[in-house]
C-alpha positions as CSV (number, residue, x, y, z in Angstrom):
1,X,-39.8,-0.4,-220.7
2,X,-36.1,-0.3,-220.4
3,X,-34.4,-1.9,-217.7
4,X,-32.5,0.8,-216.6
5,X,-32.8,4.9,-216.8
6,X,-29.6,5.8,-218.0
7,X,-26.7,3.4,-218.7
8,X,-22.7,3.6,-219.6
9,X,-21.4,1.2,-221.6
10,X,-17.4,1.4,-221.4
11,X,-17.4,4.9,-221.8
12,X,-14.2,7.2,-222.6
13,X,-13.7,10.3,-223.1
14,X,-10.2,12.0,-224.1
15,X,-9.1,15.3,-224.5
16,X,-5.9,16.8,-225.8
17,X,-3.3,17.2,-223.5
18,X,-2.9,21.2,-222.6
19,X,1.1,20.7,-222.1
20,X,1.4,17.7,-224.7
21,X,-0.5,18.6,-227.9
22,X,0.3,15.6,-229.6
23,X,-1.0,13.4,-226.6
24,X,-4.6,12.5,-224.9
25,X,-5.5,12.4,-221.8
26,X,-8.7,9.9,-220.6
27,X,-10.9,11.9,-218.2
28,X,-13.3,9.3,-218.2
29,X,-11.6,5.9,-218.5
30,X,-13.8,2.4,-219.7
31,X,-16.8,3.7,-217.6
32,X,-19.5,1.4,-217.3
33,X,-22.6,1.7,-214.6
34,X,-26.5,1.2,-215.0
35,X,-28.5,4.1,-213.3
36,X,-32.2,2.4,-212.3
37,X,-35.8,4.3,-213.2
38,X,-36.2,6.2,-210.1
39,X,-33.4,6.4,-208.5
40,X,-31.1,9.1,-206.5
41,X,-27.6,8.0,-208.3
42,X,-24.7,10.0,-207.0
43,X,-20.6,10.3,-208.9
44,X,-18.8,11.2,-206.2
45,X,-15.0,12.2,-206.1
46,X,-12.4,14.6,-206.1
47,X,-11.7,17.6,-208.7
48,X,-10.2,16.3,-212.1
49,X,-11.8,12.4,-211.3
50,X,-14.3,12.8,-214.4
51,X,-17.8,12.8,-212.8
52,X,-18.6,16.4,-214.3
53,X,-17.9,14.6,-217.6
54,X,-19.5,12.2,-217.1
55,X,-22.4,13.9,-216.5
56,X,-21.9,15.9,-219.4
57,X,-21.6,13.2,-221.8
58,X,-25.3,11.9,-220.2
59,X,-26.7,15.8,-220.9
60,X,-24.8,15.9,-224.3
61,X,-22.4,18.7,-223.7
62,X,-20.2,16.4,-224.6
63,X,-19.9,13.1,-226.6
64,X,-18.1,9.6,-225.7
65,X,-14.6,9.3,-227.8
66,X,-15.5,5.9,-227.6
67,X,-18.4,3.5,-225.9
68,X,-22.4,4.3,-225.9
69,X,-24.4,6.2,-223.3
70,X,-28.5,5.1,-223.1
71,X,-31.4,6.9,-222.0
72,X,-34.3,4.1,-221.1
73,X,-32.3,2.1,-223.3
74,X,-32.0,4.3,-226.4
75,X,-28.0,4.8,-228.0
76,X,-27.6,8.7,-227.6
77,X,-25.1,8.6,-230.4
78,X,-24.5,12.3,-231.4
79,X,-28.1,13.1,-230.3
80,X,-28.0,17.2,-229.2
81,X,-28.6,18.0,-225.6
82,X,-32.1,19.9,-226.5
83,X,-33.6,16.3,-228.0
84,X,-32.8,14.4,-224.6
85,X,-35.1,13.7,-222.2
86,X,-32.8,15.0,-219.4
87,X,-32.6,18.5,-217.8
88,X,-29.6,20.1,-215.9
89,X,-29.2,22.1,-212.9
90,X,-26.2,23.7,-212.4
91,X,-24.4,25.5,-209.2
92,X,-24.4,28.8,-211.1
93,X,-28.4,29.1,-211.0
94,X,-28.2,31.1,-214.1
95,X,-31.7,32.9,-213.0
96,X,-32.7,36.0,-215.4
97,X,-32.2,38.9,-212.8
98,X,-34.6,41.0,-214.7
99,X,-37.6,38.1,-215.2
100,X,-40.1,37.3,-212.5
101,X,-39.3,34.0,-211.0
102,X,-43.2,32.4,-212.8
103,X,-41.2,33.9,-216.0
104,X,-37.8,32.1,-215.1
105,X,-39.5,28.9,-214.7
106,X,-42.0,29.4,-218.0
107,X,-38.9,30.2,-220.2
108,X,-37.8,26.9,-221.1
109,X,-41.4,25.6,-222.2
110,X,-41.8,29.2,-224.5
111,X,-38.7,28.1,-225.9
112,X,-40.3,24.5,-226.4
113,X,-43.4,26.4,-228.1
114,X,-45.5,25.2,-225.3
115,X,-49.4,26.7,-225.6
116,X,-49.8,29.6,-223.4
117,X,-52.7,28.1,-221.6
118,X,-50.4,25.5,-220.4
119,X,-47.9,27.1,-219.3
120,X,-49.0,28.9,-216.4
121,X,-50.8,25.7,-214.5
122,X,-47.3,23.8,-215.8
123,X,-45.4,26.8,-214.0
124,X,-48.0,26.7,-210.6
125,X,-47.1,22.5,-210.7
126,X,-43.4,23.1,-210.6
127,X,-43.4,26.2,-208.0
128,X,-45.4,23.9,-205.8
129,X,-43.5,20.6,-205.7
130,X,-40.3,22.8,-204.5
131,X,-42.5,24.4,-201.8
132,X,-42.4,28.3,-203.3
133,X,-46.6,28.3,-203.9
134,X,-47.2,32.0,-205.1
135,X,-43.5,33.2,-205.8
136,X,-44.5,33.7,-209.3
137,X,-44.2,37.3,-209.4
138,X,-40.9,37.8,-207.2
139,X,-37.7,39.0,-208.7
140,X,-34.6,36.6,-207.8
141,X,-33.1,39.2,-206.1
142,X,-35.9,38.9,-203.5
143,X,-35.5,35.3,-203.2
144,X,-32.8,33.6,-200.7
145,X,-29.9,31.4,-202.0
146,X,-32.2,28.6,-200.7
147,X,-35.0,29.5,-202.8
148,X,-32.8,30.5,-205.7
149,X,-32.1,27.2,-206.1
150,X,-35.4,25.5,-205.7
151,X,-36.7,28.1,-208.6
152,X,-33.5,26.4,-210.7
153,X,-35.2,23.0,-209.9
154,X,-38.1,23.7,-210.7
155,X,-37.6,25.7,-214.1
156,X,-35.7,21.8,-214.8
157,X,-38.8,19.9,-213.9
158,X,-41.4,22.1,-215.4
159,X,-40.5,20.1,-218.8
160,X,-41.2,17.3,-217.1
161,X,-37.7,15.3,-218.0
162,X,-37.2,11.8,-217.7
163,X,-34.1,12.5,-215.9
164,X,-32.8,15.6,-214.1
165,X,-28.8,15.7,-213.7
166,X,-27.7,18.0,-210.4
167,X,-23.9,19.6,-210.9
168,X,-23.3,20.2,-207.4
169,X,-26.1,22.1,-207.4
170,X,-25.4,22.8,-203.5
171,X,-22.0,24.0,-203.7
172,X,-22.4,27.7,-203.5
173,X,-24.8,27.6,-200.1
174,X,-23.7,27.7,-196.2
175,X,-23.2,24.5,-194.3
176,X,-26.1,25.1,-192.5
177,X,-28.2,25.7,-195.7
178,X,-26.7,23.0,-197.5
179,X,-27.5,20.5,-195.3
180,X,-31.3,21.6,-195.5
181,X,-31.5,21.1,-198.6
182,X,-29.8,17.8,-198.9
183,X,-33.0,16.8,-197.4
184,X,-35.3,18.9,-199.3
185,X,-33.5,17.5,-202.6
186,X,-34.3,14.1,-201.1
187,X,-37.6,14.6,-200.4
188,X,-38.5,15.9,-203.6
189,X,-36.9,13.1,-205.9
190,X,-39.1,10.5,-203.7
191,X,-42.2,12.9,-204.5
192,X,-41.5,13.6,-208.0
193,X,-40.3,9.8,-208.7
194,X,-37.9,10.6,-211.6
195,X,-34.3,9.7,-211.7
196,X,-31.6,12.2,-210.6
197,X,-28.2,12.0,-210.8
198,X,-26.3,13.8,-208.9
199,X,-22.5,15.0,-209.0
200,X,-20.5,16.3,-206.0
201,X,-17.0,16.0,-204.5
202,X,-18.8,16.3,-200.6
203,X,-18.8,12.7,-199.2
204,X,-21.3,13.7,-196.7
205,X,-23.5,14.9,-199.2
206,X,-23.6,11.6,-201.4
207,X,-24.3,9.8,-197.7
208,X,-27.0,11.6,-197.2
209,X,-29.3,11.8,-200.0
210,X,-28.0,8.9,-202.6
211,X,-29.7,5.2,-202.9
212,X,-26.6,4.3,-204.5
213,X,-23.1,6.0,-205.1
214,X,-20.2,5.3,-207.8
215,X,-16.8,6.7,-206.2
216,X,-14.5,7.8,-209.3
217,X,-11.0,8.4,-209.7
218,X,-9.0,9.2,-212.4
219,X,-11.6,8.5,-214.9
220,X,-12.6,5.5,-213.8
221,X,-15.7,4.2,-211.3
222,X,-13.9,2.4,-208.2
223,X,-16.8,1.0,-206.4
224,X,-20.3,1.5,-207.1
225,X,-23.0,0.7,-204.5
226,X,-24.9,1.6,-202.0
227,X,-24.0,4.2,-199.6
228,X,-23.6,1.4,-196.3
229,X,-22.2,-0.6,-198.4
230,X,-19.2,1.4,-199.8
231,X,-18.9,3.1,-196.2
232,X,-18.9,-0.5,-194.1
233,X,-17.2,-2.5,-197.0
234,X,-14.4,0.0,-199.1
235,X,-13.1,-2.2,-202.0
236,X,-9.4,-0.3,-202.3
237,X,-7.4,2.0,-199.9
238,X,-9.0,5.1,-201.9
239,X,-12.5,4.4,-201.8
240,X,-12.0,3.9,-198.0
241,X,-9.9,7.0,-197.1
242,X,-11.8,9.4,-199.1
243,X,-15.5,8.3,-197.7
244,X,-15.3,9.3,-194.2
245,X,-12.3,8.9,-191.8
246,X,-10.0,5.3,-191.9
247,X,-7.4,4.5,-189.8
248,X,-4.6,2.5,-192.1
249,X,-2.4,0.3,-190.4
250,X,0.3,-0.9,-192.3
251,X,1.6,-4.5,-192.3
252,X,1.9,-8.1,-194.0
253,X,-0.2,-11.3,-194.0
254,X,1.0,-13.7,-191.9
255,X,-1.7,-16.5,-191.9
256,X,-5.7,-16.5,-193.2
257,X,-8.4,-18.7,-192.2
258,X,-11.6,-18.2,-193.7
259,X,-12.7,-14.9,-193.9
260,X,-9.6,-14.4,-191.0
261,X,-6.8,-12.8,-191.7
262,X,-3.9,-12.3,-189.4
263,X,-1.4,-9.3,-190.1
264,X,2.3,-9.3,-188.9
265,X,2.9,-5.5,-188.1
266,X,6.7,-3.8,-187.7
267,X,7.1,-4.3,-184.1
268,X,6.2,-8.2,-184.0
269,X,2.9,-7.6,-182.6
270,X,0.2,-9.1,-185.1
271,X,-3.4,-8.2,-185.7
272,X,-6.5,-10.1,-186.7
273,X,-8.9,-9.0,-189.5
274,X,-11.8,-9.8,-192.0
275,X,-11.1,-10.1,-195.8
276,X,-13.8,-11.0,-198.5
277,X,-11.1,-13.1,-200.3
278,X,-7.9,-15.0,-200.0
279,X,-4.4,-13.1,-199.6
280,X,-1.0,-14.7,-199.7
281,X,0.8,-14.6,-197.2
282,X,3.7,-12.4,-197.0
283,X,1.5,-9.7,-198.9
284,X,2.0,-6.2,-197.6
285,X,-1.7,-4.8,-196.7
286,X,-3.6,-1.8,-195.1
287,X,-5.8,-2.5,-192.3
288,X,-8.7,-0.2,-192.7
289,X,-10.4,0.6,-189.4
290,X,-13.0,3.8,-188.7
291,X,-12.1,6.0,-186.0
292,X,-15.8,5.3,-184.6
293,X,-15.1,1.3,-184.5
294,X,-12.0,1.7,-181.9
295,X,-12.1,1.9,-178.3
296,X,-10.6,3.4,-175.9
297,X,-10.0,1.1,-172.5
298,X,-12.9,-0.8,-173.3
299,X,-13.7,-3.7,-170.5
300,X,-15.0,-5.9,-173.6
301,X,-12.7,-8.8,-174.6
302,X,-12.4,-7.5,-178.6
303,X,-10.5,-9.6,-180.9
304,X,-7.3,-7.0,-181.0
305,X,-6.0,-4.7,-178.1
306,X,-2.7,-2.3,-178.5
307,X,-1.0,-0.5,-176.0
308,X,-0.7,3.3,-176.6
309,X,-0.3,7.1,-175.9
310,X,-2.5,9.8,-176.6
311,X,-1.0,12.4,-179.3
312,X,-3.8,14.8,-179.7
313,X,-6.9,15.1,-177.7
314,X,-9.9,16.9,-179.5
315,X,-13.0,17.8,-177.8
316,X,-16.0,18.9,-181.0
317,X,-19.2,18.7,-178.9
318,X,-20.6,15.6,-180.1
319,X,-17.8,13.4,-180.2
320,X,-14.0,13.8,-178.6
321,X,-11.3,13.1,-181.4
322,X,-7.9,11.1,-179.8
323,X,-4.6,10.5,-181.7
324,X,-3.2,7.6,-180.5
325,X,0.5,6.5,-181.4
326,X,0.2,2.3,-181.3
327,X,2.4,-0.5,-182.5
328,X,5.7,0.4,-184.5
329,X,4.8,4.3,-184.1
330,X,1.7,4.3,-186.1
331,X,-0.6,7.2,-185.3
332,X,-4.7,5.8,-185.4
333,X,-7.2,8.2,-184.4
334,X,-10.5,7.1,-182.3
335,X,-13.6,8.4,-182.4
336,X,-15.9,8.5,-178.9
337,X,-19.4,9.8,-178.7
338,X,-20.0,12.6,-175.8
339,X,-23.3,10.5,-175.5
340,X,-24.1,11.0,-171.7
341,X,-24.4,14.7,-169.7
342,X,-20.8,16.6,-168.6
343,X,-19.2,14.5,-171.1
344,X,-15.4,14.8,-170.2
345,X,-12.2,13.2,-172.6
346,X,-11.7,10.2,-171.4
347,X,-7.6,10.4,-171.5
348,X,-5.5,13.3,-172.1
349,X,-2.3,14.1,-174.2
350,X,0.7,12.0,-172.7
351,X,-1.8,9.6,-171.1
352,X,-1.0,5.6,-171.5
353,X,-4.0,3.9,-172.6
354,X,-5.2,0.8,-175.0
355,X,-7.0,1.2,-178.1
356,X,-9.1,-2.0,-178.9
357,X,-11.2,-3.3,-181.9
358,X,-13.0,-6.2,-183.6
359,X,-12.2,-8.2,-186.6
360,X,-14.9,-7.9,-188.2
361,X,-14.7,-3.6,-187.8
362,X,-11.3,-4.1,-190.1
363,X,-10.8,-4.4,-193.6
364,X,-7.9,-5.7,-196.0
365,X,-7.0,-3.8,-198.5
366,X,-4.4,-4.7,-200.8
367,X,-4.9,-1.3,-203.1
């Protein structure tokens, strides 16, 4: 068996330039990552970063200018989407209005010239492992957005793919609805055991559900790993700022021992931080830190402290949100969980206060 489900090797794609004919334009840029058997593999970025195409290029909408994409460890080439063992969803369910949803689901294996007898315990199978037991003779219309979609995933699974690729499948749903499902879509790739990969722009969303998670931009895969991982342990000033919030504090190196870094900043006041390798000194850096890593007059002796005055104070039920202006006039903003009854903010705008927070809650990022 192959070592991995689906893999890129140094994949690009180019299109023609809409306001330059004679010049291309790389929407996927030397793309190379190994999906494993099994797992729930997210691309996750911003509009125009080149996940959709790169999903495409997997389903065979669209084919590699240059570099190889493998299914269990076979060279598509210029194989057509209808020979590859993958299925799609898409966010446009793309249900037949006027077909029963057991119809919906049986169309692709009629297509497939499936025996008759097959198809309806093949279309019973798939209706159960997305919960909708006995929805076969429903119209779509009668169906929630929810369910709508679950009858999408389960006229993909029906034919029983080796891999099913998810377009942000979620995208046109509520919050509230969304965030069901993220966990219904979980729960069912564990159940079924096959491979998805899924695309989405929604940070949140690749948290949630994912095993592991490539962050693109610009055509190319920034960081790939698992969701802690990229979250505790950002690799470039991108990565960091589009996954969840970062506070960037702007400075140059002054001294590093170890994994210790110490950062001059614009005022004279200086900083200590963690960095996986070795930075000259002198090098202008970004101190990444999360809001939820600062603190607010903490009575804890934490390796940096940095007198300050609240901005912005505000209050979202779970948590209270402060804008803090620090050292030099930067602005950081702390995060502080309402964790105990009659929460109240623990400063208000105007208020003098220190903001406080390890080393080892800070990263160095030189991109």
């Amino acid at each position: 068996m192959a070592e991995y489900a689906v893999e890129l090797r140094d994949v690009v794609k180019e299109f023609a330039d809409p306001g330059k004919a004679s010049e291309w334009v790389a929407a996927v840029n030397h793309v190379t990552l190994q999906i494993r058997d099994g797992e729930f593999f997210s691309l996750l970025g911003p509009s125009g970063c080149g996940k959709t195409t790169s999903l495409r290029m997997i389903a065979g909408f669209e084919l590699p200018s240059s570099g190889e994409v493998f299914i269990h460890g076979k060279p598509m080439g210029k194989t057509p989407p209808y020979q590859r063992p993958v299925n799609t969803v898409f966010q446009n369910y793309a249900l037949f209005p006027h077909m029963t949803i057991g119809e919906n689901v049986a169309f692709g294996l009629q297509m497939k010239g499936v025996e008759k007898t097959d198809i309806e315990p093949r279309v019973k199978e798939a209706l159960r492992m997305v919960r909708l037991p006995g929805y076969e003779k429903r119209k779509p219309r009668q169906l929630s957005g929810g369910q709508q979609q679950r009858v999408a995933l389960a006229r993909a699974l029906v034919n029983r793919p080796e891999v099913l690729l998810l377009d942000e499948p979620l995208g046109a749903l509520d919050l509230k609805l969304r965030k069901e499902m993220q966990l219904e879509l979980k729960t069912l790739q564990r159940e079924v055991g096959i491979t998805f990969i899924y695309v989405t722009h929604d940070q949140e969303e690749a948290l949630t559900m994912s095993d592991r998670i490539a962050v693109m931009n610009r055509g190319k895969a920034l960081q790939i790993g698992q969701a802690g991982d990229i979250y505790e342990s950002p690799n470039c000033r991108f990565v960091a700022d589009f996954i969840g919030d970062t506070n960037f504090i702007g400075g140059k190196v002054k001294s590093q021992a170890g994994r210790s870094v110490i950062v001059a900043l614009g005022d004279g006041s200086t900083l200590r931080a963690d960095c996986d390798g070795s930075v000259a000194a002198g090098t202008e850096v970004s101190v990444a830190v999360r809001p939820e890593k600062m603190n607010i007059n903490s009575s804890a002796q934490l390796d940096n402290a940095f007198k300050g005055r609240v901005i912005s104070v505000v209050y979202i039920g779970t948590d209270t949100h402060y804008g803090v202006s620090i050292a030099n006039d930067q602005l950081v903003r702390v995060r502080e969980q309402n964790n105990m009854p009659g929460s109240r903010p623990l400063a208000q705008q105007g208020d003098e206060l220190t903001v406080s927070f390890d080393a080892a809650a800070a990263r160095i990022l030189t991109e």
